[in-house]
Backbone as a ProteinNet text record, in pm:
[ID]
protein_1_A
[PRIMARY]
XXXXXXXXXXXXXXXXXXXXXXXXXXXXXXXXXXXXXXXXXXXXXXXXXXXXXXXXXXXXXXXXXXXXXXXXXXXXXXXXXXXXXXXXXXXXXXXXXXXXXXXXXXXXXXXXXXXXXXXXXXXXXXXXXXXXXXXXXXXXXXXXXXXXXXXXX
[TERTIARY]
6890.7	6911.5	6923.1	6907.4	6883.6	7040.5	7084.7	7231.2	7286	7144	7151.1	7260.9	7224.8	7215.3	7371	7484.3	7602.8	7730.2	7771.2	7881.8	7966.9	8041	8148.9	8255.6	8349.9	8472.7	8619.2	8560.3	8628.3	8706.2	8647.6	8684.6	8746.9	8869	8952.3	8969.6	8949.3	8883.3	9002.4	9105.9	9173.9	9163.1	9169.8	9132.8	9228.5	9282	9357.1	9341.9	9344.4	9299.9	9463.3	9475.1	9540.1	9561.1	9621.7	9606.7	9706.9	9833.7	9952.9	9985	10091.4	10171.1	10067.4	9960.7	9900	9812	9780.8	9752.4	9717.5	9596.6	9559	9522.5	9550.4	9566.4	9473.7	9374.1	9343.6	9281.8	9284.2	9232	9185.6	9114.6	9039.3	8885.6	8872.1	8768.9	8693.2	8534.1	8424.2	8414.4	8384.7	8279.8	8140	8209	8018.2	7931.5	7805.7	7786.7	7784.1	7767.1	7844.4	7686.6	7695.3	7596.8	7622.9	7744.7	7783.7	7944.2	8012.1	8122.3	8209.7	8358.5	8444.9	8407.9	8415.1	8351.4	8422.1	8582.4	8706.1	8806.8	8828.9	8948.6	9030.8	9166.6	9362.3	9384.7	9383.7	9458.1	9551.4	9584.7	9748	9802.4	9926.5	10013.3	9967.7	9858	9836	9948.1	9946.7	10085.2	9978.6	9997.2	9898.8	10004.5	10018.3	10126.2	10063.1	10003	9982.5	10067.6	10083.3	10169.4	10105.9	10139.9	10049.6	10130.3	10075.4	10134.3	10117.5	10076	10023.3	10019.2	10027.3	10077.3	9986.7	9819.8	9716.3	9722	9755.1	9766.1	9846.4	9985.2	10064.7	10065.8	9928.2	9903.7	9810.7	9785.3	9666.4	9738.1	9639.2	9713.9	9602.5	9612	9561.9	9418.6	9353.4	9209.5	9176.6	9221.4	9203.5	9141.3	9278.6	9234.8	9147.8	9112.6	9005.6	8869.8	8877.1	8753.9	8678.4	8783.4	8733.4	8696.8	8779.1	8744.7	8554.6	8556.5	8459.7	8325.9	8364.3	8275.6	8208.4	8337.2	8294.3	8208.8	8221.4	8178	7996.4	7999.9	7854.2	7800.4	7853.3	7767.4	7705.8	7857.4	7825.7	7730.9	7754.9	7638.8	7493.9	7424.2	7332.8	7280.7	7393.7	7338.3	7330.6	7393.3	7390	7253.9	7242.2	7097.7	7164.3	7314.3	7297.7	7344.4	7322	7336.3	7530.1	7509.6	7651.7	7714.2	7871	7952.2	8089.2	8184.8	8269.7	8411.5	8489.1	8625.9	8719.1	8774.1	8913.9	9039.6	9093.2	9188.5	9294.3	9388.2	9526.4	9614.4	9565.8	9662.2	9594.8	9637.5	9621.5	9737.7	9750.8	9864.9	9842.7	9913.4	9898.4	9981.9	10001	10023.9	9919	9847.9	9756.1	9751	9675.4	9670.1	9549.5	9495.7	9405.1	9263.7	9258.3	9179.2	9123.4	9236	9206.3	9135.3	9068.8	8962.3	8887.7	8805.6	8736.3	8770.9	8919.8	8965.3	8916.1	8993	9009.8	8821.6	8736.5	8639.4	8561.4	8604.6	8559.4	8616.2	8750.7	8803.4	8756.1	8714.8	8598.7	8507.9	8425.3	8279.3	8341.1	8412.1	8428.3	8428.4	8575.9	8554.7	8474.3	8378.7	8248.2	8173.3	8151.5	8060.5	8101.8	8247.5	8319.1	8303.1	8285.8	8287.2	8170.2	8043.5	7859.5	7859.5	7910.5	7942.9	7816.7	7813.1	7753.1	7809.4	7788.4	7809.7	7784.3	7842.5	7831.2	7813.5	7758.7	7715.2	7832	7891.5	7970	8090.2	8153.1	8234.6	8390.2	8501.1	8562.6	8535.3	8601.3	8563.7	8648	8642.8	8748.5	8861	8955.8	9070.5	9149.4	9039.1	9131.6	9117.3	9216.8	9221.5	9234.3	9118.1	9130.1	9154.7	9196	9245	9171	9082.3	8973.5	8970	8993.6	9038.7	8961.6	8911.6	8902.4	8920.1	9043.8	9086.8	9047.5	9063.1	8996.3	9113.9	9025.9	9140.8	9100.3	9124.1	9160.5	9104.9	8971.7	8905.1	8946.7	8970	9022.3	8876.5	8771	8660.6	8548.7	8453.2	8330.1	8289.6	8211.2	8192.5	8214.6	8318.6	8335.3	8240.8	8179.8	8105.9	8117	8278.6	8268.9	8352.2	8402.2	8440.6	8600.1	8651.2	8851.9	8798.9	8932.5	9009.6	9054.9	8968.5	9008.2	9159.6	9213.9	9350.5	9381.3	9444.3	9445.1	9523.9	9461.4	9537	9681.4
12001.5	11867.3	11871.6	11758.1	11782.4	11771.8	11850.5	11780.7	11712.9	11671.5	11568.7	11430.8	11425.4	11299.7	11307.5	11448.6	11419.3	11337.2	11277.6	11230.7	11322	11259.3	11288.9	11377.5	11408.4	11465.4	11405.4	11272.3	11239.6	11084.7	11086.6	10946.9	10974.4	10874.3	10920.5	10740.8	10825.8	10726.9	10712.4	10568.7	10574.2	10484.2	10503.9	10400.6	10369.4	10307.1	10242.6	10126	10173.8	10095.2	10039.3	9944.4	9940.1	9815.1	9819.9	9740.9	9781.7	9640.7	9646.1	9754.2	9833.4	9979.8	10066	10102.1	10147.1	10191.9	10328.9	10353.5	10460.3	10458.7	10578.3	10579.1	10666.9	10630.9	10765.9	10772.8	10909.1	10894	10977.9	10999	11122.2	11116.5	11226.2	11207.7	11313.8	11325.2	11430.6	11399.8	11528	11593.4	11729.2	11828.7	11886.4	12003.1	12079.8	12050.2	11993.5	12008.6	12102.7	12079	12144.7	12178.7	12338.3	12413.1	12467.2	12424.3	12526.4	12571.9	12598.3	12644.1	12491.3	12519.8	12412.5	12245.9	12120.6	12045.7	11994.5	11981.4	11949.4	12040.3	12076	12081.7	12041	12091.8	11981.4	12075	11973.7	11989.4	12049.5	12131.1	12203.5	12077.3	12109.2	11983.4	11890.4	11882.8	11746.1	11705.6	11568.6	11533.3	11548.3	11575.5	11568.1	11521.9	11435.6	11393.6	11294.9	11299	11175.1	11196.7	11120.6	11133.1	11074.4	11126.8	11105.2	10988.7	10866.4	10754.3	10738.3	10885	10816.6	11002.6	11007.4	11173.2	11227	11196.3	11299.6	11285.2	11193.7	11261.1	11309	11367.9	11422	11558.7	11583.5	11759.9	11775	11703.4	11710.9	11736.9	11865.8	11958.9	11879.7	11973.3	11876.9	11873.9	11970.4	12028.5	11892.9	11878.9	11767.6	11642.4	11599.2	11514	11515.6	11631.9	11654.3	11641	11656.4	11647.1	11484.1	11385	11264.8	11288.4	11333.8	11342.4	11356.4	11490.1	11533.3	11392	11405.4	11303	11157.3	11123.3	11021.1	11046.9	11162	11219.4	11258.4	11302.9	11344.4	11160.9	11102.3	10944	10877.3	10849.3	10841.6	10887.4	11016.5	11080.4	11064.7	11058.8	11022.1	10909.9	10781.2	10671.9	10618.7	10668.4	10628.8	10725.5	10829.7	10913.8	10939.9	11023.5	11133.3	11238.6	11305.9	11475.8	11471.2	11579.9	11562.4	11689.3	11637.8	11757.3	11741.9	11838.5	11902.1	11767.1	11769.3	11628	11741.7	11707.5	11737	11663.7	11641.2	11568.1	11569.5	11452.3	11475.3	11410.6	11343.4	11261	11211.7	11211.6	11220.1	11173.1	11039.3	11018.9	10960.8	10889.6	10792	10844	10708.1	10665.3	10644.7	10715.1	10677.3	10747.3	10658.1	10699.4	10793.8	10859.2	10968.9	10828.9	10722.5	10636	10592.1	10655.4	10559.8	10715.3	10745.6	10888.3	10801.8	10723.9	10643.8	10591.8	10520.1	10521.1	10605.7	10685.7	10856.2	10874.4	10791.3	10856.3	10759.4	10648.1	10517.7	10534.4	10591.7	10547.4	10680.8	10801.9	10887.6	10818.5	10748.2	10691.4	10574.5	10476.9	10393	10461.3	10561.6	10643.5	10695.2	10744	10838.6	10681	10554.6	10447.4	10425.4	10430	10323.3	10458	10570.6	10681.4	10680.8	10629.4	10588.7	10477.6	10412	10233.2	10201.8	10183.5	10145.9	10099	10016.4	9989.6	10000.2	10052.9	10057.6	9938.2	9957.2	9883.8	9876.2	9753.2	9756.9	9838.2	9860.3	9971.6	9875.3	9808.4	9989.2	9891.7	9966	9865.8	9746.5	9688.1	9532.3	9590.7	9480.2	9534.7	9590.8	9609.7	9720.9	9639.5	9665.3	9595	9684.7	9685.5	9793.6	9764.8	9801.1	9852.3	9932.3	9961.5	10063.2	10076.5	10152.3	10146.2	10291.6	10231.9	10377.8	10406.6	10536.6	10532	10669.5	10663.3	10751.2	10863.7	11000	11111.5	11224.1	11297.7	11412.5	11534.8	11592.2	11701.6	11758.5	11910.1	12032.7	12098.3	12095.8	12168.3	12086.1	12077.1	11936	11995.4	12101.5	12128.6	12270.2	12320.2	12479.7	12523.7	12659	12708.3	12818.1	12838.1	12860.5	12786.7	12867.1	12761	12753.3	12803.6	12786.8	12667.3	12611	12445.2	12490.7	12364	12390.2	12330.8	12326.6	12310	12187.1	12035	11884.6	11898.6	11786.2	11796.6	11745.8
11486.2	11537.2	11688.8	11727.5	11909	11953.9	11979.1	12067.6	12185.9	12227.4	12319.8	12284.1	12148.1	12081.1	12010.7	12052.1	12012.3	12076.5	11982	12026.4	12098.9	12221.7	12318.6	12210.3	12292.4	12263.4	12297.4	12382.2	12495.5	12410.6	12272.5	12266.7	12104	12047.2	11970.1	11826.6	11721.3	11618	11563.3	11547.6	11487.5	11346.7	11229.7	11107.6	11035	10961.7	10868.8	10772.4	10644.4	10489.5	10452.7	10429.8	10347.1	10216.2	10160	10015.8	9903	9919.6	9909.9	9913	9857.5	9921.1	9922.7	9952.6	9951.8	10020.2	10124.9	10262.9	10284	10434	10466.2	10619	10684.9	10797.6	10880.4	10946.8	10983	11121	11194.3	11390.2	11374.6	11479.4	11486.1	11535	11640.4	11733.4	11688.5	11734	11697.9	11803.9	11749.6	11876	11820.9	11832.6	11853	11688.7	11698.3	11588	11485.7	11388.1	11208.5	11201.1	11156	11143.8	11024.3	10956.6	10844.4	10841.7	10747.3	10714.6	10689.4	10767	10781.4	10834.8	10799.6	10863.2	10928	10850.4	10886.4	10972.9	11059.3	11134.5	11170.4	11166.2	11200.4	11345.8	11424.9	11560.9	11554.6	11666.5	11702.6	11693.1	11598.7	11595.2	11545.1	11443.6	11366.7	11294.8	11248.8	11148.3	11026.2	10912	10772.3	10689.1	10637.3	10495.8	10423	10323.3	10227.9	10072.1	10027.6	9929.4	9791.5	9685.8	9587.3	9508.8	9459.9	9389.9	9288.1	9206.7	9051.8	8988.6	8858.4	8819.9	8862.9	8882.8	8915.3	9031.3	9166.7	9297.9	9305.1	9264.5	9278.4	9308.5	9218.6	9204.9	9331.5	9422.2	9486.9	9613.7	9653.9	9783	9946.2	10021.1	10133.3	10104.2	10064.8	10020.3	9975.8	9856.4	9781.4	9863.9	9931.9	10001.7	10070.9	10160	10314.4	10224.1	10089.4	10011.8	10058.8	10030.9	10062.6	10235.9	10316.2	10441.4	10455.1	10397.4	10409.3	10348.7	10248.8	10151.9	10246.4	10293.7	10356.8	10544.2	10581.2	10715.2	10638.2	10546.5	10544.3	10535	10413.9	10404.3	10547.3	10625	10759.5	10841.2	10818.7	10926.2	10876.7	10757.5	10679.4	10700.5	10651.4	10693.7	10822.1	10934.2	11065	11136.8	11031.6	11085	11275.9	11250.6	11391.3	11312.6	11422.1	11403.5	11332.9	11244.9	11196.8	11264.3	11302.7	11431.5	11366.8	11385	11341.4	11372.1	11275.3	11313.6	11310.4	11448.7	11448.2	11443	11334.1	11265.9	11359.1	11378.9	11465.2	11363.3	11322.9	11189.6	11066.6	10989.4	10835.8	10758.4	10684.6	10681.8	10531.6	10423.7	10361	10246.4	10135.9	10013.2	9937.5	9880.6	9777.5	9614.4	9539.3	9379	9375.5	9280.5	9281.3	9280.8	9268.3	9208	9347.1	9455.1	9634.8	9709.1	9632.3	9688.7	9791.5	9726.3	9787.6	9930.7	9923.5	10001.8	10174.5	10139.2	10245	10300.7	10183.3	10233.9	10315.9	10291	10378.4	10501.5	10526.3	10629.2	10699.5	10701	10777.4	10829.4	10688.6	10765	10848.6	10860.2	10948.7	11060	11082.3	11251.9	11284.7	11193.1	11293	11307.6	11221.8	11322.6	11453.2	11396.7	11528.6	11664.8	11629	11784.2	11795.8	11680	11721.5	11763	11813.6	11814.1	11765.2	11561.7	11487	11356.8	11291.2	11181.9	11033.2	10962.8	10832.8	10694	10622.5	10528.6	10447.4	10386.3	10283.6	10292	10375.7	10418.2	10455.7	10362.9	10291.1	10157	10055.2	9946.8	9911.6	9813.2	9815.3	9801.7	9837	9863.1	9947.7	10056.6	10166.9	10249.1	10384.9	10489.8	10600.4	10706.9	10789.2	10909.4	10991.6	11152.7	11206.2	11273.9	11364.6	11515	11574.8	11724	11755	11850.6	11957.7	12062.1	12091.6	12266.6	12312.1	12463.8	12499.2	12471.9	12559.2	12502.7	12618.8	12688.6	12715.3	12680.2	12678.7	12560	12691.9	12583.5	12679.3	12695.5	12669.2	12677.2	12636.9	12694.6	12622.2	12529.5	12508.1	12320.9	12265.4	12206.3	12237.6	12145.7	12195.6	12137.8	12011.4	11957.4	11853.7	11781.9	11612.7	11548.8	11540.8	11637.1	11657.7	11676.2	11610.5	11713.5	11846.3	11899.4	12023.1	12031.5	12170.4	12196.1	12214.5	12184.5	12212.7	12337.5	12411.9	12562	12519.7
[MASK]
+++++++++++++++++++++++++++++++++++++++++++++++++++++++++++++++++++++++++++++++++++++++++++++++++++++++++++++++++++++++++++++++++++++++++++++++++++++++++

């Protein structure tokens, strides 16, 4: 893929679903594009806590969750047709049932539109009510060239 065509480092996706007690909250900025391995990375000092609201999220470790992360970062990158690059997570937060997967994975593809300033189709599903912001941020390095997390300013 050409990497002309990647998104900054410089700018910071914040999203939020929610639908009555029920919530997900995630930030997080891209870098170098994803060639393979991890797609997901947690910042020094990310907060990660979601909490499971129903007996089958309960058992569900962070993996679990970053699954939707992931899920919803490839759709995005597919249907927005750019090069797909690595999220580094700073927060990760929520209340959800194993049934709000979906959830976790909408609210990925919203932040990678909203850091393409593009829009998604049908995005999140009924029921949710979202919050989308993007501020700028501080990259300690414009795209590192391997695959450590880099350091958050």
């Amino acid at each position: 893929m050409n990497t002309r065509l990647l998104i900054g480092n410089d700018k910071l996706a914040t999203v939020t679903l929610t639908a009555d007690e029920h919530w997900v909250r995630l930030a997080f900025y891209l870098t170098h594009e994803f060639t393979g391995g991890n797609l997901v990375q947690l910042a020094h000092g990310a907060t990660v806590s979601v909490e499971g609201a129903d007996e089958l999220s309960l058992s569900y470790t962070r993996t679990n969750w970053e699954s939707g992360v992931v899920s919803g970062s490839h759709y995005a990158f597919r249907t927005l047709r750019i090069p797909r690059q690595c999220l580094v997570v700073t927060e990760f937060l929520g209340r959800l049932r194993a049934s709000d997967m979906d959830a976790v994975a909408d609210t990925a593809a919203i932040a990678i539109a909203k850091l393409a300033g593009k829009e998604l189709p049908s995005l999140p599903a009924e029921g949710w009510k979202v919050e989308a912001d993007v501020l700028e941020r501080r990259p300690t390095s414009a795209f590192p060239t391997n695959r450590e997390e880099p350091a958050t300013a």
